[in-house]
Every structure is written in C-alpha cells, then in structure tokens.
N, C-alpha and C positions, 0 to 999 in steps of 0.2 A: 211307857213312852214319856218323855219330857217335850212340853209344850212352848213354843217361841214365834215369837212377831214376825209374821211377811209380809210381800207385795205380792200380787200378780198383776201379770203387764196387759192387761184388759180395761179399755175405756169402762165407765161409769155405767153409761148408758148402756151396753150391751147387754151387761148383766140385767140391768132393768127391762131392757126388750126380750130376754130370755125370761127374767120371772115376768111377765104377763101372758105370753105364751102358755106356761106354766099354769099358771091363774087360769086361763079360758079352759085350758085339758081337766082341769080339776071341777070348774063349774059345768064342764060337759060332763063327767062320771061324777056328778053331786056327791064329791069325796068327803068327807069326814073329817075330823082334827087330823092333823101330822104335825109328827114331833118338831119338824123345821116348817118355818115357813115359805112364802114360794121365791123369797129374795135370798134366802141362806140355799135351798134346795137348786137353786143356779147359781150361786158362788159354791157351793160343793163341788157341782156338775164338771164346773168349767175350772175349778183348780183341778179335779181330777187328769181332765183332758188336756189342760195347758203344760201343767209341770209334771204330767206324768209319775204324781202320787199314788202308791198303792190304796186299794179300798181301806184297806188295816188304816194308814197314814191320816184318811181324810177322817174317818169314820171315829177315833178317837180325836183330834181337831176338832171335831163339830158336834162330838157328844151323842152320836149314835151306834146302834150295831152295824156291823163288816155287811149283815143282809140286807139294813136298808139302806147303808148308803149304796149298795147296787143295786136296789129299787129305783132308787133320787136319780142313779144318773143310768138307767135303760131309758127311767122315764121321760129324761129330760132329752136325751141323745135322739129317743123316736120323735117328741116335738119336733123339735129341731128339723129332724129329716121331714115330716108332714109338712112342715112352713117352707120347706126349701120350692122353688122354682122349675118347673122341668125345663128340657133342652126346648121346646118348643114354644116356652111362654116366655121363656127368656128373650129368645131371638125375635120373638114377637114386639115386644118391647124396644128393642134396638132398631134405630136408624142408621138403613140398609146403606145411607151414603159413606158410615162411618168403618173404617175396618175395625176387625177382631186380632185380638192374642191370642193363639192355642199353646198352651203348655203343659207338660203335665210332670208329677214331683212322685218322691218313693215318700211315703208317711212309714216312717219306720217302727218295728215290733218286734217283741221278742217271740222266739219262737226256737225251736231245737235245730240241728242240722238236717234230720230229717225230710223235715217243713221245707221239699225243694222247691216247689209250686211259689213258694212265697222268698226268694231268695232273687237278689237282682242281682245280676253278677256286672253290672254295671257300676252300681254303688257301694258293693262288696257289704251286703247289710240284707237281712228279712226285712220283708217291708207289704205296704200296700200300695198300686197304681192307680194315682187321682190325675184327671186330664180338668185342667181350666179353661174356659173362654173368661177373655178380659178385654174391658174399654182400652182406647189406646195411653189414657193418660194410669193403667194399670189399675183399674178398679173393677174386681171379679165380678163377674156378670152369672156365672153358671160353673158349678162345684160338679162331677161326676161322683157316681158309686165308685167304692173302692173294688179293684181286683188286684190278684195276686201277683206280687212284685216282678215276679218273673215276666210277665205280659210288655213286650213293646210297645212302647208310646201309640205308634201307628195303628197297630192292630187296638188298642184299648180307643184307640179316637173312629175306628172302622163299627168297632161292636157297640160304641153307645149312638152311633149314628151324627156325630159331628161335621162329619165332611160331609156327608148326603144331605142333612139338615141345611148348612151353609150355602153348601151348593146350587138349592133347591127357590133362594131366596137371595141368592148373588150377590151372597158377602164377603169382602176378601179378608183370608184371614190371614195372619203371617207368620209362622212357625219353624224353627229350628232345622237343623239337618235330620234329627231324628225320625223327622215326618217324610223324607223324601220318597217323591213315587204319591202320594196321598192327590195329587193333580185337582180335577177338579179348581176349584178358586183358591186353594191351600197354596203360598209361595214360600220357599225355601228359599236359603242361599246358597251359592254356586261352591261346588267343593271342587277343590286342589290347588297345586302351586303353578303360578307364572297364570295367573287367568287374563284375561286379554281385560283392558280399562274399563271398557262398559261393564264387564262382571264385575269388579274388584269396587266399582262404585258402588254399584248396585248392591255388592255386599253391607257395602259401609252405612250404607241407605237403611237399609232392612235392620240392620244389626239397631243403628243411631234410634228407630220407631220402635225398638221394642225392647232400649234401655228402660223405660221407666217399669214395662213390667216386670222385669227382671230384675230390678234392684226391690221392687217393693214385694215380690213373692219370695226374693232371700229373705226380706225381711221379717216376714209375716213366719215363715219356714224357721230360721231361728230363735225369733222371740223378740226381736231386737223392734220394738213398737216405735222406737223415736224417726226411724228411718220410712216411715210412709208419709208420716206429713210432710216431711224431705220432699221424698215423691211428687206428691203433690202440687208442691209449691213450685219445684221446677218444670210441674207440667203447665202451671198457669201462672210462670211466668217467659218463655219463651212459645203461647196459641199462634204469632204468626209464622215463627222459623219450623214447627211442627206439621203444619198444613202444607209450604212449601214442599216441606220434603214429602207428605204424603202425596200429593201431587204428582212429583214429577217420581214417585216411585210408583203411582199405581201409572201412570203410563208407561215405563221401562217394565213392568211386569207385563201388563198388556203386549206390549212388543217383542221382548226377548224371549219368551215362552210359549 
C-alpha cells in the first residue's frame, strides 16, 4: 500500500472527548502498554467510521495489524455506546415547554442480496434504521440502536418507545409523513392536493420548524461539516420569528387534530 496525507471532517475536540473516554476504559481494566495511544486509537476509530476505511486501510495507515485495529475500534465503538444517553435521560434533561424533532435516517452497509432484512426499498440500498430526537434549532438530543433497514420509521419509533416516552411527559414532537397514524403528541403534516388553507399553512408551519433539522442531519449524513454551523447560525439569528411560529403552530395542532 502507498501512504498519503488527509483530512477528516471531525472537530478537534471530539476526538479528544473520544480519547478520554478511552483513557477512563483503559484505567478501568488497568490495561497495559498499547501500541497506539488513546488519541491515535480514536483518530483510528473514527476515520474508520467516518470515511468508511477498510481495517486493511486504517491498520497499515497507522502501523498496526488488521486484528488490532479491530480491537481499537470494537473497543472504542462499545465506549462510545456506554457514554451514550438513553431515551429516558434524555428527555429527562429536556424542557418539556420546548418541542422535539423525530427523524430517522438508513446508515447504509454492505451486505449481499440475500440480506433482505436489511434492504430498504425506500432508499433502494442495505442499510441500518437510526430514529433521532432533536432540539428545535437541530441539535441531537437521542441517537437510537440500529435495526434493519427494512423496518419502518414508525414501527422502529413504536419499538424503542419514542412515542410512549414523549407522550408520557407531553412533549410535542414534530415528524414527517412517515410517522402518520403515531398520534399520541406526534404531529405530522397533512397529505394530498387542493387542502383547504388552514392545512396548507399549517403544512408550511411544520415543514419552516423543522428546516433546520433537516438541513443539519443532511449534513451530518453526508459529511459536509461546513453546513451545521450554517445551521446554527440561522437558528440564532432569527429566536423571535422561531418562537412565533412555534406558537401559533402548537395551537393549530392543538385545534385541528
């Protein structure tokens, strides 16, 4: 293999909140020398996972065998998932005045034809189903397990308990057509042609509040890191035209539903 210079599109600091994670798992099993340290054994981790390197790829890259850099990143992937948040301490955390974003994305994989379980015929791709809750200015709040691509949005937000969860602590969330039927505090938008004004606003409403998560979970989904701080910015700079609108959308929900 011939060796050459890259980027990966991950802030500075993440990798450093991954090696210290890192760090505490290793001074929890009083591990011993390793060939990488805990700052290269999460820049391993996370080019493997970002640009979808083979082991072979990373493992000459960084000077180890194909076995331990699948060591480096089991071990870094289980962190990872132990530090994550469940659905209930999440929402613990969250103010109940504020609504939610449900969405959920295919993480796509290779896999044979076979593999029908895992095949979305939505996306026309093998994949895995990740459901998100997100703040309204689009900043993920709660990552679900993966299941197999074939699994509907709905059904994947029924079986991790999203809508029961929400429901349970009356918080409105706001989600896609793909969710319709989810009832409960879940509000969708109105589907078909010629809808009478109050729907067609109300669409426009719903759709405008959950621009910003949808342009920063394409972004996050592609790669493309320049476009959250976009995100961002236009989430704080129009706080009072946002509020308006959530306003007079959580009362049109209230009403029309």
């Amino acid at each position: 293999m011939v060796s050459y210079r890259a980027m990966l599109d991950v802030p500075h600091e993440v990798i450093e909140q991954v090696s210290w994670l890192i760090y505490a798992r290793r001074c929890e099993r009083r591990s011993r020398w390793r060939r990488l340290g805990c700052f290269r054994q999460a820049l391993l981790a996370l080019v493997h996972v970002r640009k979808n390197e083979t082991l072979a790829q990373v493992a000459a890259g960084f000077g180890v065998s194909t076995a331990t850099a699948g060591r480096y990143v089991t071990e870094t992937v289980d962190v990872l998932a132990d530090s994550a948040p469940s659905l209930l301490d999440a929402l613990a955390e969250h103010n109940v005045n504020e609504f939610l974003i449900l969405d959920g994305t295919l993480l796509r994989i290779d896999r044979v034809a076979a593999d029908e379980p895992y095949y979305s015929r939505k996306h026309r791709h093998h994949g895995m189903n990740a459901q998100v809750l997100a703040r309204p200015d689009g900043t993920p709040l709660w990552f679900s397990r993966a299941l197999p691509g074939r699994t509907h949005d709905l059904t994947a937000a029924r079986a991790h308990g999203v809508i029961q969860a929400c429901l349970s602590r009356q918080i409105l969330v706001l989600a896609d057509r793909a969710y319709r039927g989810a009832d409960a505090t879940v509000r969708t938008p109105y589907y078909g042609r010629d809808l009478p004004q109050a729907y067609a606003e109300y669409n426009r409403e719903h759709a405008r509040l959950r621009a910003l998560r949808e342009r920063a979970f394409a972004a996050s989904s592609s790669g493309r890191s320049s476009a959250r701080p976009a995100a961002a910015r236009a989430a704080s700079a129009a706080p009072r035209r946002r509020s308006r609108h959530r306003a007079r959308l959580a009362l049109r929900m209230r009403s029309v539903h």
